[in-house]
C-alpha positions, 0 to 999 in steps of 0.5 A: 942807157943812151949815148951821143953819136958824136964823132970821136975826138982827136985820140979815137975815143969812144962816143961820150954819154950824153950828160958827161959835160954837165956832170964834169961842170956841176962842181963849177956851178953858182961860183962866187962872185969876187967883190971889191970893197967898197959895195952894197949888196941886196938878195931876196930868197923866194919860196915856190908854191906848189901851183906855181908854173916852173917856168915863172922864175926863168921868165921873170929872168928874162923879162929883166934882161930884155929890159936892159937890152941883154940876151936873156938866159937859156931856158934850162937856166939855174944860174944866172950871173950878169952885168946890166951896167948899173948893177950886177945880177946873180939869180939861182933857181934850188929845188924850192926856192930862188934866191935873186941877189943885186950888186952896186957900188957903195960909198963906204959911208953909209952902206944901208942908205942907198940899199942895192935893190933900189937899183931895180925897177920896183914893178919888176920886183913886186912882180916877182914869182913865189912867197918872200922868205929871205931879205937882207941887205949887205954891205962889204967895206974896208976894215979900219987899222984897229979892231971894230968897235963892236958897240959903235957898229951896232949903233950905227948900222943896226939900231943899237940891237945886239949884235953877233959878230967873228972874225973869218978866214983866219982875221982877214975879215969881219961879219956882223949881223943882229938877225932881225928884220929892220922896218924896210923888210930887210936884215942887215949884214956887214962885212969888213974886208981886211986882206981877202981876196976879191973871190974869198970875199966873195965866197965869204958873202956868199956864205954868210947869205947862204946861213941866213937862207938855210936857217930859214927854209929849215925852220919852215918845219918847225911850225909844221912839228907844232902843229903836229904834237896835239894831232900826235897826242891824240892819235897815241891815246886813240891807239892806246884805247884800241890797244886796251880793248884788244885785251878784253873779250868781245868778237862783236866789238872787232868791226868797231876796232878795225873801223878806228883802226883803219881811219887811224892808220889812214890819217897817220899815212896821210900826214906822212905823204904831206910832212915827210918832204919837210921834215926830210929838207929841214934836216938837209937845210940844217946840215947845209948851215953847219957847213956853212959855218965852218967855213967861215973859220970863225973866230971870237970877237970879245963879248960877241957870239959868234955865228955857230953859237947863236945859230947851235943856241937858237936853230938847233932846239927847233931842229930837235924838235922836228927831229923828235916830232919826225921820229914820234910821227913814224913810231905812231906808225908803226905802232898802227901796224902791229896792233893791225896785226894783233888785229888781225891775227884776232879775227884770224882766230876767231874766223878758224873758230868759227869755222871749226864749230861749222864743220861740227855742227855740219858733221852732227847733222850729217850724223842725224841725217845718217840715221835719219835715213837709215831709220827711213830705209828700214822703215822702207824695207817694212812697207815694200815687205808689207805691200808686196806680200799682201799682192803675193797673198792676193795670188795666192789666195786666188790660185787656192780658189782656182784648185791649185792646191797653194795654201795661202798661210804658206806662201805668204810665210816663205814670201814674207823673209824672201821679199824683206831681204830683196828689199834690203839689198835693192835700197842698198844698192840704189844708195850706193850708187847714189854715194858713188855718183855725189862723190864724182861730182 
């Protein structure tokens, strides 16, 4: 582990590590901002494609602050929070998405009317890097001296459109939204501000887009899990027909179930390696929103839903889903692997099988082979017995010409035993030694 160099401090201590300062400042990282009825608010959340070059969101950044003549942001930048006169800019970079929210003062009297993005150059806003997920625009006003009129609020700031809506921070405020996109591409929020805090109305806002975020990039599995179940379903029955010809008997059919098998378990590790992050970052993304919501410190607005129970009504069931689609996929797994090594354990009794029926048949034709020679050696011992008596007899046959006085009959008769048993011992010896020599190689 490296350590900086640095001189020690003014007590003796030791050199610190060199990431001491930005670990201790992580816990004071994207603040709130302390807001201030009356004002608009605009913020936009942008997906990262994957071919998407790192550095585009910071240059976008800087690109801004050059326009307006303000020093830009360091290159390691992940937050950015900026006073360019006409508005205030707080960008954020997260791990696959950026969120850019615009601030300006607001009239008080039409908050949606004069939305804060407009303050941007459109160019630079088109131009912005990453898929658009997130939009809304918020306002922050002073709450009236009687409760809201939940009725006259959705009619005159979201459509007539039902609307959800609670109390935060203990009735020091109010939040409404009908969570729909409006003809500009924008969702609504609105937030009256009853004895907050200028940075508790600030942390409230932020909360409020930060549920909005999260819902979103948590669904973003939910199409994925869709797509999965009929891929999912196949592949069960596909396994389920591999697993039923497992029962029956047929070795010539093992190469056929292992191809299925191996081109099974390769598209189900394929899907794995693709989904798994999502499915992973929706759950994140889902606990995210729960807190979120509990920090709100809700509480109920007569004849409105208040945020956890639309959000618990219409985000949880997709959750679940992806939830059970996630448990599903890593189940089919590893199902794929126990009948790999069923499989398996299969052939692997099929191959001794095999084998052993080798090391029978081997032993029988060295039985055979055993005979064989033996039969061959006897015969060998005959034929050596026959040919070199009939030379003795040839001699012997020529000295009783001669006058020697050798019987022929006679010699042959003694010769005949004499030269089997010489045979006998020479062709055993000449085969031990052969065994001997085969067994040291």
């Amino acid at each position: 582990m490296s350590v900086a160099t640095a001189a020690p401090g003014p007590y003796g201590l030791p050199p610190q590590h060199p990431m001491r300062i930005g670990l201790n400042d992580e816990v004071h990282a994207r603040p709130p901002e302390a807001l201030e009825p009356p004002l608009s608010l605009s913020q936009i959340a942008l997906l990262h494609p994957e071919d998407m070059p790192p550095a585009a969101p910071w240059e976008a950044m800087r690109d801004l602050a050059l326009r307006f003549g303000r020093p830009p942001p360091p290159p390691d930048a992940n937050h950015v929070s900026a006073d360019f006169g006409p508005f205030r800019l707080r960008w954020e970079r997260h791990t696959e998405f950026s969120r850019c929210m615009v601030i300006t003062p607001g009239t008080g009297v039409e908050p949606f009317a004069e939305p804060a993005i407009a303050a941007l150059p459109a160019d630079w806003v088109a131009a912005l890097p990453g898929q658009l997920v997130v939009a809304t625009h918020a306002a922050l006003l002073a709450a009236p001296p009687n409760e809201p009129d939940a009725g006259a609020i959705a009619a005159r700031h979201f459509a007539g459109n039902q609307i959800i809506g609670a109390s935060v921070l203990g009735a020091r405020g109010f939040a409404f939204t009908d969570m729909r996109i409006a003809a500009d591409g924008f969702g609504r929020l609105l937030v009256l501000d009853r004895g907050m805090t200028p940075w508790q109305a600030g942390r409230i806002v932020q909360r409020l887009l930060e549920i909005d975020t999260y819902r979103i990039m948590a669904l973003l599995a939910l199409p994925v899990a869709r797509e999965l179940v009929p891929i999912l379903a196949a592949d069960e029955r596909e396994l389920a027909g591999i697993i039923a010809a497992l029962l029956g008997p047929g070795e010539a059919d093992e190469p056929v179930l292992l191809s299925r098998l191996t081109r099974l378990a390769a598209g189900t590790e394929s899907r794995e390696a693709r989904h798994r992050y999502r499915f992973d970052a929706a759950a994140a993304y889902h606990e995210l929103v729960q807190r979120r919501i509990e920090e709100l410190r809700e509480g109920r607005i007569e004849g409105l839903q208040t945020f956890r129970e639309f959000t618990e009504r219409r985000l949880a069931p997709a959750m679940n889903t992806c939830r059970t689609v996630g448990r599903r996929q890593d189940q089919l797994a590893a199902r794929i692997a126990r009948a790999t090594g069923l499989l398996s354990t299969r052939v692997d009794l099929v191959r001794r099988r095999q084998n052993q029926a080798l090391l029978e048949s081997m032993n029988r034709r060295a039985q055979m082979q055993l005979r064989l020679q033996q039969t061959v050696e006897g015969l060998s011992v005959a034929a050596i017995t026959y040919y070199v008596v009939g030379l003795i007899a040839y001699i012997a046959r020529g000295a009783g010409a001669a006058g020697l006085g050798l019987r022929e009959e006679l010699v042959v008769a003694a010769a005949a035993p004499i030269v089997a048993v010489v045979a006998f011992l020479a062709i055993r010896r000449l085969r031990r030694e052969a065994t001997d020599e085969g067994g040291a190689a």
